[in-house]
C-alpha positions in Angstrom: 65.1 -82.9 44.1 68.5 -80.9 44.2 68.8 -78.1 41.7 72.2 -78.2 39.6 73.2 -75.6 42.2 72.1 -77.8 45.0 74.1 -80.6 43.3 77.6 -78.6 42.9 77.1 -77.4 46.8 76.9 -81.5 47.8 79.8 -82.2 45.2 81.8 -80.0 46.7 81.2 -80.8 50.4 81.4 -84.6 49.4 85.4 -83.6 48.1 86.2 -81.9 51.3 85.1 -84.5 53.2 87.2 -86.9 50.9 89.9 -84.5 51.4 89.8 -84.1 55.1 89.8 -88.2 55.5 93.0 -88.6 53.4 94.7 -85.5 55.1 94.1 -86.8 58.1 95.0 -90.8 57.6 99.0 -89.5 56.3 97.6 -90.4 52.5 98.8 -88.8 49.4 96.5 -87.9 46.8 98.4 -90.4 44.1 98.8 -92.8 46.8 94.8 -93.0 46.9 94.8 -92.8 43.0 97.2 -95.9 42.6 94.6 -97.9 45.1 91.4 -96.9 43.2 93.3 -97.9 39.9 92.9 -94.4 38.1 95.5 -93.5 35.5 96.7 -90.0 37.9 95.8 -88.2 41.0 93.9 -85.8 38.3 91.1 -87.9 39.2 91.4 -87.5 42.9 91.9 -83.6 42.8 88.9 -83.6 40.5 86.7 -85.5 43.2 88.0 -83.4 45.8 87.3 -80.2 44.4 83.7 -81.5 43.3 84.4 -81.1 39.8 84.1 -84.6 39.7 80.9 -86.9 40.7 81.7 -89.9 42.3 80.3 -93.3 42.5 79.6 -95.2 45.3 81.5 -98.1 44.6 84.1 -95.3 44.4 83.1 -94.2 47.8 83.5 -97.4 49.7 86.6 -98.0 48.3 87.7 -94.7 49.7 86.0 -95.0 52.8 87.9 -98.6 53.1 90.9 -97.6 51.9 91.1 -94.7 55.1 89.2 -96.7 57.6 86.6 -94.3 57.4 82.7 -94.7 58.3 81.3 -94.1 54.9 78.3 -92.1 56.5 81.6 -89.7 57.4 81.9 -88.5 53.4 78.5 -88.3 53.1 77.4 -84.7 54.3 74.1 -84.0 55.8 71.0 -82.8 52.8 70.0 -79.9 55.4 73.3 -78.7 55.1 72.3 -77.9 50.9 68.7 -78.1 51.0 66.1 -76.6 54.0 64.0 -79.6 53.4 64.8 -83.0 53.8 63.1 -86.6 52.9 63.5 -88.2 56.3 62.7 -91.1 54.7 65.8 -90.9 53.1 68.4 -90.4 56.1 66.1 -92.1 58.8 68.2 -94.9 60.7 71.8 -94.0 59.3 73.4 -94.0 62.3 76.4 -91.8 62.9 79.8 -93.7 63.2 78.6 -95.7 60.2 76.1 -98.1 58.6 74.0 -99.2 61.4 72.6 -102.2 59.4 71.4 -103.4 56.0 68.3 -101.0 55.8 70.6 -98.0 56.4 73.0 -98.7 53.7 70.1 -99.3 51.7 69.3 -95.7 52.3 72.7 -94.5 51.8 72.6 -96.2 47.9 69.2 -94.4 47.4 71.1 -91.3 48.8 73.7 -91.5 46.6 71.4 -92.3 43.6 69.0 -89.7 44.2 71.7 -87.3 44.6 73.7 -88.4 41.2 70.6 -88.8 38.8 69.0 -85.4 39.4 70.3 -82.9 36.5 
């Protein structure tokens, strides 16, 4: 279980990696707003900067919309937490969803990581 700390550290490494993607594919902040359908890029800069948890759905989209592995905004548990369920990141493989059972994973992941408070 993450702490609130914990959490903050993964919401905040989960933005940069959002961050980095959309840098790095020539997209604006409100051009990724307008796709997701949120009212301003407020919503972006919030999920970049962590203040902001984000859904999965949310993630894919984002993940589509840059032609990003999704596994590549995801970032690792060891790097927040010493111990890690490997039951929980066992077969994701690392350019992306290596079948149904790892993207199973990644949904408990995400879960996991957004119900803990």
């Amino acid at each position: 279980m993450l702490t609130q700390t914990e959490e903050k550290v993964f919401n905040k490494l989960v933005g940069q990696l959002i961050k980095n993607a959309r840098e790095a594919a020539g997209v604006k902040q409100e051009t990724l707003s307008n796709y997701l359908g949120f009212k301003s890029r407020i919503s972006i800069t919030n999920i970049e900067s962590g203040r902001q948890n984000i859904q999965l759905t949310t993630l894919t989209e984002i993940a589509h919309y840059l032609k990003v592995p999704i596994i590549s905004l995801i970032p690792p548990l060891e790097t927040i937490k010493k111990k890690v369920d490997k039951k929980l990141t066992r077969n994701i493989g690392k350019d992306g969803v290596a079948d149904s059972n790892s993207l199973e994973k990644i949904k408990d992941f995400i879960r996991f990581t957004t119900t803990q408070k």
